[in-house]
N, C-alpha and C positions, 0 to 999 in steps of 0.2 A: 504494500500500500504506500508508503512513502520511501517511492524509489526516484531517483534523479530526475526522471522525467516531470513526477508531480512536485519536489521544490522546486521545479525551472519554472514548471505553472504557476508554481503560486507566489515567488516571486515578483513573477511579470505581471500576474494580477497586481498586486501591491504596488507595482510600481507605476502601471499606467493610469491606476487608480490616484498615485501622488501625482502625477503631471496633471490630472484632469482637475482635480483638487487646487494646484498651486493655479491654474488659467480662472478658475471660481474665486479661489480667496481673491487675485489679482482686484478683480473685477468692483469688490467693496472697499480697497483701497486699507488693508490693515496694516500695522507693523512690519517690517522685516521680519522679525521674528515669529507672529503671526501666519505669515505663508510657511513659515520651512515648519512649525507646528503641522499646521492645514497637511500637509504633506506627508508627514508621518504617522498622526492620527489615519486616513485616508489612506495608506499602505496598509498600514496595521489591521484598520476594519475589513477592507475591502480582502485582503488576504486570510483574516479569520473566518469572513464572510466564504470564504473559495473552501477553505478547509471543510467548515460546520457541513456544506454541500457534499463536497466529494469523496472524503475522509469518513465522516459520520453519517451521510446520508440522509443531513437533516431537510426539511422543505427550505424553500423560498422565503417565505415570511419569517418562521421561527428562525432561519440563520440572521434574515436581516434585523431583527430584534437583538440579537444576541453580539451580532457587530455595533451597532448601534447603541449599544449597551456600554460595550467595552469604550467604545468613541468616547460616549460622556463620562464615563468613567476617570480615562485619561486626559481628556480636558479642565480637570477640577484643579490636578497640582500646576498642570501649564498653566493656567488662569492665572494662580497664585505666584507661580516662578518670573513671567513675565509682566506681571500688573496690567492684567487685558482681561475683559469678561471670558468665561468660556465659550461664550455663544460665537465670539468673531473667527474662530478656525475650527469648533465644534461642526458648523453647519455644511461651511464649505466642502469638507472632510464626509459630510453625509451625499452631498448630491452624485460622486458616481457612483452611488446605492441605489438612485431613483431608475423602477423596471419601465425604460424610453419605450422598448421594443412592446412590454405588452400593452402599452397606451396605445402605439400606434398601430398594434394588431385590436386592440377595440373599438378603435375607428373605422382602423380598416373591415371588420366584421358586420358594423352597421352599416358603413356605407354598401357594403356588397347585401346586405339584410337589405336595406331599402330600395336594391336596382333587383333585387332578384323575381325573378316571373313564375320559377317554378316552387313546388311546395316543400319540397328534398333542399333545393338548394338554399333557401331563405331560414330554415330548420337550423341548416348548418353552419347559419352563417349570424343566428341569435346566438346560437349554442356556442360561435366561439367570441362571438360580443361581450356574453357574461363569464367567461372560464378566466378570457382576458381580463378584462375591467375589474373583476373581483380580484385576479390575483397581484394587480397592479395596484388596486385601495388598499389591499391588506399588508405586499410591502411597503408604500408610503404610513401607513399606520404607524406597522411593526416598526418605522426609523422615527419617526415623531416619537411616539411613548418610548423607547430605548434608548435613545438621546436627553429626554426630558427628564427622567426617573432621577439620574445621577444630579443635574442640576436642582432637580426640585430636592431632592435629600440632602445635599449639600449647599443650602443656597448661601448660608453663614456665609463660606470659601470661596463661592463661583461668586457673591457679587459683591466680597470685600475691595476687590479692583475697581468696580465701579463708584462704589464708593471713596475710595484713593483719589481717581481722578475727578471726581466734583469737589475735592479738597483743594487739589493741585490745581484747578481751573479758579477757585475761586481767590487764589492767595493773588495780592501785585506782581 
């Protein structure tokens, strides 16, 4: 089971999962330190995310809950190491979690549901509307609540930073 081939995988999971990461953090404009965070979080997940799959044979949702988990998890002492909420490289760090392919196979199910003429083919083409669409709500879910859990448990931690810099913003 974890032979060469599957660390080369999981790896390069993690790692294109950090470049996709660092073009997201880019994008809200955080710290330095902030993206190279974003980056590692967003290996870290995405590559536990590969593991929980193909290792353990966990679902879809339940791995992205359980990556998502560890994310917030690990964003609580970076929060505190760097003086930056956890939320600024926590989230970035979640988006190549989000299932693109099944949104856009739920579209694409309805659209072909609403052109279809026959009664076979419009069957199967609700049927993969909702297999998609559900399994696309329930990963975006499973990364909201497993990202949030660790911040809402620890808010003390993740938003003493925030509170830091409306000291520092307010001094001359």
């Amino acid at each position: 089971m974890m032979n060469t081939e599957f660390i080369t995988a999981l790896v390069l999971d993690g790692l294109f999962a950090a470049v996709a990461a660092i073009g997201f953090a880019i994008i809200s404009n955080p710290p330095r330190k902030a993206i190279l965070i974003s980056a590692l979080l967003a290996a870290a997940g995405h590559a536990f995310r590969y593991f929980l799959i193909h290792a353990l044979e966990l679902n879809l949702p339940a791995a992205s809950f359980f990556a998502a988990l560890l994310i917030g998890m690990l964003s609580i002492p970076f929060a505190r190491y760097i003086h930056c909420p956890a939320e600024v490289f926590s989230f970035p760090s979640l988006l190549p979690m989000i299932p693109g392919m099944y949104a856009y196979k739920t579209v694409l199910g309805l659209t072909r549901f609403i052109q279809s003429t026959h009664e076979a083919d419009s069957l199967d083409s609700l049927l993969e509307f909702f297999r998609n669409g559900s399994t696309a709500l329930f990963v975006l879910f499973a990364l909201v609540v497993g990202v949030a859990i660790p911040i809402f448990i620890f808010s003390q931690q993740s938003f003493s930073a925030t509170r830091l810099l409306r000291k520092l913003a307010k001094k001359p």
